[in-house]
C-alpha positions in Angstrom: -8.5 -13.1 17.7 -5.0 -14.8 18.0 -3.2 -16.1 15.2 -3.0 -14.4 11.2 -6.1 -12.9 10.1 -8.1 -15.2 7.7 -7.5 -15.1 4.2 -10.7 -14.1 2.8 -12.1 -17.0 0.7 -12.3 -15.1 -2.7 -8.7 -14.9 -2.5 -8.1 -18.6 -1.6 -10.5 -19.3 -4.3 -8.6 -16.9 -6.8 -5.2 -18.3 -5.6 -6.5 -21.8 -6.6 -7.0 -23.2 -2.8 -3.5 -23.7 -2.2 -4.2 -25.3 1.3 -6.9 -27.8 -0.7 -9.0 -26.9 2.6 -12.5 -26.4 2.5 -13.7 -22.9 1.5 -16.5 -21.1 3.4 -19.5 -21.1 1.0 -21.4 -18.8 3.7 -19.1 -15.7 3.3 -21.0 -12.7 1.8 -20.6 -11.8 -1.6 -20.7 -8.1 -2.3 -20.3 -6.7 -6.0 -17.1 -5.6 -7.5 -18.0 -1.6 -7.5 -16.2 1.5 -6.8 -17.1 3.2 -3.3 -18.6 7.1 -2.8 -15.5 8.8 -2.2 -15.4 10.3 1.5 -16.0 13.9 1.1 -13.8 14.9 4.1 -10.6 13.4 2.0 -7.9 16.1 1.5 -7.2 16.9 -2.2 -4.1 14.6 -2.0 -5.8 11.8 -0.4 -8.4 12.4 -2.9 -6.7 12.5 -6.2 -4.7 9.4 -4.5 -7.8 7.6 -4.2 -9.5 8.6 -8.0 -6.0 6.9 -9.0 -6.2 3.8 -7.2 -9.8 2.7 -7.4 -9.9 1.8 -11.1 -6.8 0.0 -10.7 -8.3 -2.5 -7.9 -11.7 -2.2 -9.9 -10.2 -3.5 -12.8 -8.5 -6.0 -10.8 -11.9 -6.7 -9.5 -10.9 -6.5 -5.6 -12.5 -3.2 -4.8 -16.3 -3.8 -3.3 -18.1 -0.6 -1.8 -17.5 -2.5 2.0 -13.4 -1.8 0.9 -14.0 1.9 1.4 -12.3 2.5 4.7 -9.2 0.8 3.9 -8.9 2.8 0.1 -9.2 6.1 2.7 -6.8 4.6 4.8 -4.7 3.5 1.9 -5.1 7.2 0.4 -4.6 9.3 3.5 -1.6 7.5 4.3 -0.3 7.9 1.1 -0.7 11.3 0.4 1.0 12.1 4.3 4.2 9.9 3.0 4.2 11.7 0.1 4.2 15.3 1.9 6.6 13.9 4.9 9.0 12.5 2.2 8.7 16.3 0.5 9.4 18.0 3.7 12.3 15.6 4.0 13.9 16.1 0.9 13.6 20.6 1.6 15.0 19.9 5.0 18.1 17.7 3.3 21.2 18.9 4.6 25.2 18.8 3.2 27.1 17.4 5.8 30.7 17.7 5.6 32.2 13.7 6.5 36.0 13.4 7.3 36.9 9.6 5.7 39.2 7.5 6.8 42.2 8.9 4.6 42.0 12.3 6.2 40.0 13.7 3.4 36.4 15.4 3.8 33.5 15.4 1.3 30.5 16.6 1.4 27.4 14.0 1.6 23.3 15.2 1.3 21.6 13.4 4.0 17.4 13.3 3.7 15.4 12.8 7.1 18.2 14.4 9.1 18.4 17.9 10.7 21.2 19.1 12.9 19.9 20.8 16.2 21.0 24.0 17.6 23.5 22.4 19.1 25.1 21.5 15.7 24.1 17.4 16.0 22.6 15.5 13.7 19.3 13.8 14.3 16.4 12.1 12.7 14.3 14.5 11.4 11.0 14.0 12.7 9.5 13.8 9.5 11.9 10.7 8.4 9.9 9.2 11.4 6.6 9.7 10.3 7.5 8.6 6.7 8.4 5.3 8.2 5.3 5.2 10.0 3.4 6.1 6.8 5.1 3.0 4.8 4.1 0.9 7.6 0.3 1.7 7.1 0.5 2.0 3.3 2.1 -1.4 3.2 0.3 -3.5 5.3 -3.1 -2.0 3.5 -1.9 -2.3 -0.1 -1.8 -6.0 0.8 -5.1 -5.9 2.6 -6.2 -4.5 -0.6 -4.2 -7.1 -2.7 -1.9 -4.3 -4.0 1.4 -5.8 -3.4 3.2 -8.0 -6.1 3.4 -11.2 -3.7 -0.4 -10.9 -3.3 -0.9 -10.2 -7.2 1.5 -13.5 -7.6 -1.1 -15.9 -5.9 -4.4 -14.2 -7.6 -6.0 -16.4 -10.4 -9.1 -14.0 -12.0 -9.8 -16.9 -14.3 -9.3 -14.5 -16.8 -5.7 -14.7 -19.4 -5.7 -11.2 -21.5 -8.9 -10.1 -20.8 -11.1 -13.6 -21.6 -12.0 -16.5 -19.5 -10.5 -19.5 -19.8 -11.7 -22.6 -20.7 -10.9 -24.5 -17.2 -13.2 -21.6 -15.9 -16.0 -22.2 -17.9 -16.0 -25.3 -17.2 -15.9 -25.1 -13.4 -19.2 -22.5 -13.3 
């Protein structure tokens, strides 16, 4: 499919139909319920996921068809999380000469020197980058980031629904 993936039509709807184009009135409605946790999960992934599900429950995005991007989202995020540990106990003082002849030293995280005595990327830097890549483009899938939160409407202000809403059932 060429193009930007659809916008599903909740969404739209809870962004107020921005576009004023048509919504699908076909598109399957599944229930707002938390999905069996996979077993295989590691404990990080797990306890990543038991975090994160009541918070898109209680945002009411989370249906049980969401379950492989939540293990996505949580496998992802627990492997940041350990590559961005592994970084910081592989963080290295560097001594830098400056510009006025004096030296200092600096920390550097996600950078090893080789045998050689050079500095390089550490190849866990890398896969932390890879890792934000994933966690990012799913926490929006999963309306997690704060520019998708920005264009959701729940029809809901502090917990009751608002008037407009009940009128529009």
């Amino acid at each position: 499919m060429r193009g930007r993936k659809p916008k599903p039509t909740a969404l739209k709807a809870l962004a107020g139909n921005p576009g004023q184009r048509r919504l699908n009135d076909q598109e399957p409605e599944i229930e707002v319920k938390q999905p069996p946790c996979p077993n295989d999960l590691s404990e990080d992934a797990r306890a990543i996921w038991d975090q994160t599900a009541p918070i898109l429950i209680s945002m009411k995005v989370l249906t049980e068809a969401d379950w492989a991007n939540l293990a996505i989202f949580s496998i992802a995020m627990a492997r940041l999380l350990n590559a961005d540990k592994m970084n910081r106990k592989l963080a290295r003082a560097v001594n830098i000469t400056l510009a006025d002849g004096t030296s200092e030293d600096v920390v550097f995280e996600g950078v090893i020197r080789t045998k050689n005595g050079n500095l390089q990327v550490s190849p866990f830097d890398s896969m932390l980058r890879a890792y934000m890549q994933i966690v990012n483009r799913v926490a929006g899938d999963l309306g997690m980031s704060p520019s998708m939160r920005s264009r959701l409407r729940t029809g809901f202000v502090n917990g009751k629904e608002t008037e407009k809403d009940k009128f529009f059932k």
